[in-house]
C-alpha positions as CSV (number, residue, x, y, z in Angstrom):
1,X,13.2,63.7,-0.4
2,X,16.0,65.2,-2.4
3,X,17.0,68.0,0.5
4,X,19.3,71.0,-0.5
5,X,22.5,69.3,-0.4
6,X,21.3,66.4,-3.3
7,X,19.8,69.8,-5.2
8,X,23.6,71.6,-4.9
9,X,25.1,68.8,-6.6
10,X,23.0,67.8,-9.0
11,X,23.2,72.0,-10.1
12,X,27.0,71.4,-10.0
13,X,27.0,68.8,-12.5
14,X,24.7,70.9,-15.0
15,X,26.7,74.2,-14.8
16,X,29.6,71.9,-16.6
17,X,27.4,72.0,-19.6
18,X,27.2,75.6,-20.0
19,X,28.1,77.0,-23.2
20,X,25.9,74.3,-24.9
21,X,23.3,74.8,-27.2
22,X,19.9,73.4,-27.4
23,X,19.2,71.3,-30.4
24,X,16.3,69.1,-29.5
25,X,13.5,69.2,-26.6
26,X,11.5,65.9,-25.7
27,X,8.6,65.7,-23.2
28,X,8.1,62.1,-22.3
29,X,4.6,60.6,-21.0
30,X,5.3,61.8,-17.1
31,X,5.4,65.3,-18.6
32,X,3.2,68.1,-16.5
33,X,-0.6,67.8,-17.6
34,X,-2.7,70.5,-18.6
35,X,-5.3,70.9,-15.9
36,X,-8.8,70.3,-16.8
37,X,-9.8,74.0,-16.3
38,X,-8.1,76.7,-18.5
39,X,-8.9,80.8,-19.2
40,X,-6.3,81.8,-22.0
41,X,-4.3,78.6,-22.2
42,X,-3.7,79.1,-18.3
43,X,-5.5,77.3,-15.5
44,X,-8.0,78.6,-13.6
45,X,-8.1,78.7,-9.9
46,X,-11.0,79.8,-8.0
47,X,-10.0,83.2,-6.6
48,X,-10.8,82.8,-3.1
49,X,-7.6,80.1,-3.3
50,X,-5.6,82.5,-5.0
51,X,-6.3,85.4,-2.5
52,X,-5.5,83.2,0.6
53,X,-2.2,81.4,-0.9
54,X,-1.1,85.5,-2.1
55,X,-2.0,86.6,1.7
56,X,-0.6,83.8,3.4
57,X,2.7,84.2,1.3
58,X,2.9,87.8,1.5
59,X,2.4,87.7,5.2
60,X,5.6,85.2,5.1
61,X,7.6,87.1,3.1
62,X,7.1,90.2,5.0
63,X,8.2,88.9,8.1
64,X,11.4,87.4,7.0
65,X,12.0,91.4,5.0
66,X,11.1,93.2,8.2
67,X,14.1,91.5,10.0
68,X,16.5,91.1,7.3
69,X,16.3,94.1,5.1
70,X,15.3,92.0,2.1
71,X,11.9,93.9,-0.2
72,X,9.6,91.5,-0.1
73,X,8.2,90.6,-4.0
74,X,4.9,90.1,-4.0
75,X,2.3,90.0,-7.0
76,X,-1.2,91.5,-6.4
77,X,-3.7,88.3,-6.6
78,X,-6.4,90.8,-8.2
79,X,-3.7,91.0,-11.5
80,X,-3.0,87.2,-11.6
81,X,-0.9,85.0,-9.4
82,X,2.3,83.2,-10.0
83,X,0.8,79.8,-10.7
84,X,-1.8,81.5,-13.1
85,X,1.2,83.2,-15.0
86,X,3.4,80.5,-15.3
87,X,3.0,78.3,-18.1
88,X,4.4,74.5,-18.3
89,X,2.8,73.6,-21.4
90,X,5.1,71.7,-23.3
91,X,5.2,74.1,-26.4
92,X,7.0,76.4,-24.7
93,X,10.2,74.4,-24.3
94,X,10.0,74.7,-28.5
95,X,11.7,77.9,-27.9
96,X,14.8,76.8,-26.1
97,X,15.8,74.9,-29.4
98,X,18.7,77.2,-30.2
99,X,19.4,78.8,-27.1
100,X,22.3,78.5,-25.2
101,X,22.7,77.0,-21.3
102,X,23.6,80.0,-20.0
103,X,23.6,79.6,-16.4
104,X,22.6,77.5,-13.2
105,X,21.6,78.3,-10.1
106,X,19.9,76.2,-7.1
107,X,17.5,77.8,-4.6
108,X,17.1,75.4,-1.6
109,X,15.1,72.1,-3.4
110,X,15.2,74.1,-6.2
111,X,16.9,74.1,-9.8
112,X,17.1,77.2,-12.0
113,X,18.7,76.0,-15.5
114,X,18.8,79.5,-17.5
115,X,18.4,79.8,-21.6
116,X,18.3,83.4,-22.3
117,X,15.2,84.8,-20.7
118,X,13.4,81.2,-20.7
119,X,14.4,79.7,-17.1
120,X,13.5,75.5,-16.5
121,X,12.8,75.4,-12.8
122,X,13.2,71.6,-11.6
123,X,11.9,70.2,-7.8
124,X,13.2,66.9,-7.4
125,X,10.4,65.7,-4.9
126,X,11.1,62.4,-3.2
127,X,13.3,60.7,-5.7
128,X,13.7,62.9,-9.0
129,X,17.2,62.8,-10.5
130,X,19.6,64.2,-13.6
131,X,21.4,61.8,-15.9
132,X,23.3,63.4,-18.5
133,X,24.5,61.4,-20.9
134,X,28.8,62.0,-21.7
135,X,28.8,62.3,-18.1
136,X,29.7,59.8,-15.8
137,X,26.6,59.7,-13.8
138,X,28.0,58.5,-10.8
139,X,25.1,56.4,-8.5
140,X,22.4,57.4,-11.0
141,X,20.0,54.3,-11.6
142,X,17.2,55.0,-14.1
143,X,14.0,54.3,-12.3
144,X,11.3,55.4,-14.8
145,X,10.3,57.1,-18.4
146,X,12.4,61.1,-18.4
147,X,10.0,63.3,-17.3
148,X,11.8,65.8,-20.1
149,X,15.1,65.2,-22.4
150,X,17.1,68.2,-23.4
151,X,19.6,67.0,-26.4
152,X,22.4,69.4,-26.4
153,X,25.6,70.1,-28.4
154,X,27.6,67.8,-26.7
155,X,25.6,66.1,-24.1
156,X,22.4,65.5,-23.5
157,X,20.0,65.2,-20.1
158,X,16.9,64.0,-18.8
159,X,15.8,64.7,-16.0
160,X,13.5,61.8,-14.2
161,X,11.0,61.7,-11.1
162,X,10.6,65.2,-10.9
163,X,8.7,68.5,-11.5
164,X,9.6,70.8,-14.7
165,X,8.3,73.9,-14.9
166,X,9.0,76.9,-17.6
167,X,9.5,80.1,-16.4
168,X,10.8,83.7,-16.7
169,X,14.8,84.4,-16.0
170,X,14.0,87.1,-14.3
171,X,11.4,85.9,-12.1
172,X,13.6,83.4,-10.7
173,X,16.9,84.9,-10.8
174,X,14.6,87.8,-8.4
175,X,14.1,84.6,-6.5
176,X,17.4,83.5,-6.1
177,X,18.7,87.0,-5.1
178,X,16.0,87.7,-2.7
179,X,16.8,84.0,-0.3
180,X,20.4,83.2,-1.4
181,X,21.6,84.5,2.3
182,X,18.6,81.9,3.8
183,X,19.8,78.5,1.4
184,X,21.2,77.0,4.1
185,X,23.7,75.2,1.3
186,X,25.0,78.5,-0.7
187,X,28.3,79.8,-0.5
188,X,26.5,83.1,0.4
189,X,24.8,81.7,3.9
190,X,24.2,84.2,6.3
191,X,24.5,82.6,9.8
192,X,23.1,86.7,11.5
193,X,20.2,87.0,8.5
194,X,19.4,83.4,9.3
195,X,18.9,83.7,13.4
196,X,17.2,86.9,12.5
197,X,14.6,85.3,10.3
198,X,14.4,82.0,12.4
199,X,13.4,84.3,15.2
200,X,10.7,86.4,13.5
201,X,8.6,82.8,14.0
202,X,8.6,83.0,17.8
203,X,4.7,80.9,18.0
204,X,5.9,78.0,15.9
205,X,7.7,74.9,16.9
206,X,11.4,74.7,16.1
207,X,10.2,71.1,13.6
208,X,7.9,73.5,11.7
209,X,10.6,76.9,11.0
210,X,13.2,74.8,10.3
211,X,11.4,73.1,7.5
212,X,9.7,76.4,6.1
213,X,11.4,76.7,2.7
214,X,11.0,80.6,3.2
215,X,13.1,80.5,6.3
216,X,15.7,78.0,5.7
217,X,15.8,77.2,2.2
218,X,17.2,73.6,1.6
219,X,16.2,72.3,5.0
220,X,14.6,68.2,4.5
221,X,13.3,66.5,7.1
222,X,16.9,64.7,7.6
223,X,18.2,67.8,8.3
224,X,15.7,69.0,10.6
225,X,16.3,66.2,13.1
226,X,19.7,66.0,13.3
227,X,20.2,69.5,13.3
228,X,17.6,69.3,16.7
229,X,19.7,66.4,18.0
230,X,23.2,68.3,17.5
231,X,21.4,71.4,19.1
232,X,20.5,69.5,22.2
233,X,16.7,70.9,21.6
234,X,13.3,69.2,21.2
235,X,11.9,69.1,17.8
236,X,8.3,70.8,19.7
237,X,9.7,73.7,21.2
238,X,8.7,77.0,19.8
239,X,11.1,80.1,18.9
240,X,10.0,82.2,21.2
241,X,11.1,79.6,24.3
242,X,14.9,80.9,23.5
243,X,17.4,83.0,23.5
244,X,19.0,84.8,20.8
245,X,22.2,82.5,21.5
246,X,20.0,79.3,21.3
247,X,18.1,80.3,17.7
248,X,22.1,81.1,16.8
249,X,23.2,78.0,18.0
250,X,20.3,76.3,16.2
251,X,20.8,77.9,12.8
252,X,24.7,76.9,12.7
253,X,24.4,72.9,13.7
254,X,22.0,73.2,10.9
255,X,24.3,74.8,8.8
256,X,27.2,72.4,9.7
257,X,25.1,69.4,9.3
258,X,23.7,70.4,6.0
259,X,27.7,70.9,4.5
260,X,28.0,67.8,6.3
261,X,25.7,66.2,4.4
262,X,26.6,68.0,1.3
263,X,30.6,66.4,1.5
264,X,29.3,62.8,2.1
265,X,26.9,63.1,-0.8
266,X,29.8,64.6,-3.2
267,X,32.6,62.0,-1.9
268,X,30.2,59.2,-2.3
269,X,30.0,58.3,1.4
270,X,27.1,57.0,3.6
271,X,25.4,59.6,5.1
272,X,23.9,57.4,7.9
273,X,27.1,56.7,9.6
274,X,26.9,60.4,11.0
275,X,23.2,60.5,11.2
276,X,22.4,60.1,15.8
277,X,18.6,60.1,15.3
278,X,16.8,59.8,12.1
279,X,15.6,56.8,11.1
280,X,17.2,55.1,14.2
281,X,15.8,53.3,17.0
282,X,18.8,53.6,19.8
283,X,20.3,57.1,20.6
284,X,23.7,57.3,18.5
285,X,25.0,58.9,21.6
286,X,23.4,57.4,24.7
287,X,22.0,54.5,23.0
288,X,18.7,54.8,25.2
289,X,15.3,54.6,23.1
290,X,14.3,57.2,20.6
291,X,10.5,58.7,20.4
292,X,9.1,58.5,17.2
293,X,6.1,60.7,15.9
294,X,4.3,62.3,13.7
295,X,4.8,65.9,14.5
296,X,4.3,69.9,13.1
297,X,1.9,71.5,11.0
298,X,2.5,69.1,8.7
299,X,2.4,66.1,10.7
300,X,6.0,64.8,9.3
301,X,7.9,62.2,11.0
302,X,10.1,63.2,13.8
303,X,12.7,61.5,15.3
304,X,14.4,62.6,18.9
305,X,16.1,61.4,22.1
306,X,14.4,62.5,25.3
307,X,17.6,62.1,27.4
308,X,19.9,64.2,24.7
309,X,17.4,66.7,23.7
310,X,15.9,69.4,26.1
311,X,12.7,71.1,26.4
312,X,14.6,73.5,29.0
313,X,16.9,75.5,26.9
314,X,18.5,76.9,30.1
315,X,19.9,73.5,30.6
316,X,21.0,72.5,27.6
317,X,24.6,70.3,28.4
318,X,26.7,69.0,25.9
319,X,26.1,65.2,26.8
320,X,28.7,64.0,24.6
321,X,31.0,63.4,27.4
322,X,28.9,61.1,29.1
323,X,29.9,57.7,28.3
324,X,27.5,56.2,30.0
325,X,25.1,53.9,27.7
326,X,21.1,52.9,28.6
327,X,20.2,49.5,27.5
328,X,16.6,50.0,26.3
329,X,14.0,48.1,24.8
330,X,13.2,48.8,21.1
331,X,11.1,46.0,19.7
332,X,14.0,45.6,16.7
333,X,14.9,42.2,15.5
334,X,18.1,41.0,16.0
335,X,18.4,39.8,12.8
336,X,21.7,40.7,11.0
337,X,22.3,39.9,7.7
338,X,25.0,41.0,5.1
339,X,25.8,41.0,1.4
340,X,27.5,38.5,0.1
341,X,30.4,40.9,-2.0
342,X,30.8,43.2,0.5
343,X,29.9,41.2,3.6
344,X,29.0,44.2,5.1
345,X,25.6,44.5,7.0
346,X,22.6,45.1,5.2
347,X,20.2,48.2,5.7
348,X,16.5,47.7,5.7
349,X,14.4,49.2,2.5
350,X,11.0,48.8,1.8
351,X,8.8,48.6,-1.4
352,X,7.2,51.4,-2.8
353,X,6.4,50.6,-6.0
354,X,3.0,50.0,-6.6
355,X,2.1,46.0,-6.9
356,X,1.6,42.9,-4.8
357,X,5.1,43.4,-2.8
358,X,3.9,47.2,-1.9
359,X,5.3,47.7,1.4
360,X,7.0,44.7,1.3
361,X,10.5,45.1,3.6
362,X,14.1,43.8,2.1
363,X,17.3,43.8,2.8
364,X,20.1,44.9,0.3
365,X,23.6,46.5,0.0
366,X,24.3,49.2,2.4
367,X,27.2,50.5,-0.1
368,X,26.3,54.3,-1.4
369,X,25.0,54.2,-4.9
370,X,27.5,53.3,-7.6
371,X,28.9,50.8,-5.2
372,X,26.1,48.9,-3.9
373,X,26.4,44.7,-5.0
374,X,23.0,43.6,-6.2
375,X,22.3,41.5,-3.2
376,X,18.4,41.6,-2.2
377,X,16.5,39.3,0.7
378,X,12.7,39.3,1.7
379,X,12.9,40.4,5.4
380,X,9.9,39.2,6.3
381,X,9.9,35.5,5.5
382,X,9.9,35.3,9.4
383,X,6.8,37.4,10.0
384,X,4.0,36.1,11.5
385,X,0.8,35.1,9.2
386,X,-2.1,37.4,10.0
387,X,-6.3,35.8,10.3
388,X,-6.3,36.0,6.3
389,X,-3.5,33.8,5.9
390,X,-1.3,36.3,4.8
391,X,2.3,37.7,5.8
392,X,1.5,40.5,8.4
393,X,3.3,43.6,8.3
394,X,5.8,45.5,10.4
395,X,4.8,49.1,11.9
396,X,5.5,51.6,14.3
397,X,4.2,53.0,17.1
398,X,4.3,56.4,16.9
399,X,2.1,57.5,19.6
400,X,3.7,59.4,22.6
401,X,4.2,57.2,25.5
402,X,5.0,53.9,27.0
403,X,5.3,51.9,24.0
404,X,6.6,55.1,21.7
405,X,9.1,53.2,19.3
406,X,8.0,49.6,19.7
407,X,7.1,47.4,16.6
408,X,4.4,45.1,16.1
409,X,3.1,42.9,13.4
410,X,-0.6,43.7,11.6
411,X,-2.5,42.9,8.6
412,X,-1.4,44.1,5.5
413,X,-4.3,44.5,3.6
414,X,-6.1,48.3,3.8
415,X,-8.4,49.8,6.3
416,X,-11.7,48.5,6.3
417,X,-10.7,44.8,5.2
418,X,-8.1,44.2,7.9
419,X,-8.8,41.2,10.1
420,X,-7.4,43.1,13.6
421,X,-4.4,40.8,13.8
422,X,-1.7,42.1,16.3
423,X,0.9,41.0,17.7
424,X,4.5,42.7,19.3
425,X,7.1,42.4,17.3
């Protein structure tokens, strides 16, 4: 997921182009769809859905105003909702031939490019990206057909593996004014407006508010952990379980991993050489085991050290001067391999293009983008071969408990055909 930090940066690079004219728009094959339903060239949502997404926002927004003074926006559903009103038909993007780039702005996950009063709103999604061409696009590797291609004066972009939408300047410069204090990446962060807002969620867990794009703008899942782990709280803790200090506390090692972030991502550096939890199976401070689960309203993956992380807030030590190291068990193969330019070790990917290798593991350069060698390995030639005869694959328990963390080999085909091969890794 492209969190706040990637979105910053990616806005940074388009507000060089400002000034520059549109000359030619191009909507390639991945462009946004008309839906199969339509009243007046719009879609048409059954308006029982749009009454419970305009009540469930508005109840949302309103808490967030009531603490920080912000007047909450809201349309009435009766008169039309937001995604009824937008339109992201590709005719529309004829009328930014001519216009000028007039501004950028970024939201969060969110990109506001600005032609007069005709606004491109971009979310990157998982792996969307910008290439603009008389740039040097530093770490950009084209992965598929531009979803749209704006030729300009000068340069031109594309933007790839994403979501374009056309909409009003004013509705999303409103937008941008209303949460620029929340975007936990703007030079306009307010650390008192944030605790304020975090707190107005006392019955959700911390892993759930911290992810809630209308608390924290710009908050990923990467954040969210580390942010936990620097805090010294569990991810399944709710608001209300602390103090004003703690929710303060909170909201600025989120804040300071988030810039954090933002610096390595800008110089080019590897983001995982400061990262203690995510994506780890040893504690990058105490090195004993981390738990791994599904967690949150949302069920995403949540990574956290019961030894470094409290669900006591009134005890809450900072650990870090505790040299001591626990030694154990995580299932993870010792293997260690490294490139061959580098000779540096390898990091772990896996497949997820759709195909035969789909889920496949490999190894390759752990270099950041625009430095990487193009050294690739399978990294399962050594698994195990499952009751089909095929090459198992690796998961994870994620269950809370004993065997939280530990890997084992399965069958790789899909539920229903699997042969119930199992074995620990």
């Amino acid at each position: 997921m492209v969190e706040g930090p990637g979105c910053k940066l990616k806005g940074e690079r388009l507000a060089r182009l400002k000034g520059q004219h549109v000359v030619q728009t191009q909507w390639g094959r991945n462009r946004p769809k008309r839906p199969n339903t339509y009243q007046n060239g719009r879609q048409r949502l059954p308006q029982k859905l749009l009454l419970f997404a305009h009540v469930t926002f508005a109840s949302q927004i309103r808490k967030s105003a009531e603490t920080t003074g912000i007047s909450p926006v809201v349309r009435d559903a009766s008169k039309g909702s937001g995604v009824e009103q937008e339109d992201t038909t590709s005719e529309k993007s004829d009328h930014l031939v001519g216009l000028p780039l007039s501004n950028v702005e970024t939201l969060g996950k969110e990109l506001f490019v600005y032609f007069g009063e005709t606004c491109l709103r971009v979310h990157f999604g998982m792996n969307g990206s910008v290439q603009i061409k008389g740039q040097k696009n530093k770490g950009f590797q084209k992965t598929s057909e531009p979803v749209l291609t704006l030729t300009l004066t000068v340069d031109s972009v594309s933007f790839h593996d994403c979501t374009v939408q056309i909409r009003s300047t004013s509705n999303c410069h409103e937008k941008y004014v209303q949460f620029q204090h929340l975007d936990i990446c703007s030079s306009h962060f307010s650390l008192s407006q944030a605790t304020r807002t975090v707190s107005c969620h006392g019955d959700r867990m911390l892993c759930d508010v911290l992810l809630d794009q209308t608390v924290l703008p710009g908050v990923g899942n990467i954040i969210k952990n580390e942010a936990l782990f620097d805090s010294g709280l569990q991810p399944s803790l709710k608001v209300l379980q602390l103090k004003e200090e703690h929710v303060k506390h909170l909201v600025k090692m989120t804040r300071d991993f988030s810039m954090l972030f933002y610096k390595c991502r800008k110089e080019g550096r590897a983001l995982s050489r400061h990262c203690k939890v995510y994506n780890k199976q040893c504690c990058g401070q105490c090195q004993g085991r981390i738990t791994v689960c599904r967690m949150g309203e949302n069920g995403r993956m949540t990574y956290f050290c019961e030894r470094c992380q409290t669900r006591d807030p009134e005890t809450i030590i900072n650990n870090k001067s505790n040299g001591s190291k626990v030694a154990q068990g995580t299932g993870r193969s010792n293997t260690v391999v490294c490139c061959k330019l580098h000779n540096k070790v390898c990091v772990e990917r896996t497949v997820r293009k759709k195909g035969d290798n789909y889920g496949r593991p490999f190894f390759c350069c752990s270099m950041p983008r625009g430095k990487q060698c193009k050294f690739f390995q399978w990294a399962d030639d050594n698994f195990p071969l499952c009751n089909h005869g095929e090459r198992c694959v690796k998961r994870t328990v994620l269950k809370q408990g004993a065997n939280n963390g530990r890997e084992f080999y399965t069958c790789r085909l899909e539920r229903g055909k699997q042969c119930g091969f199992f074995q620990w890794v």
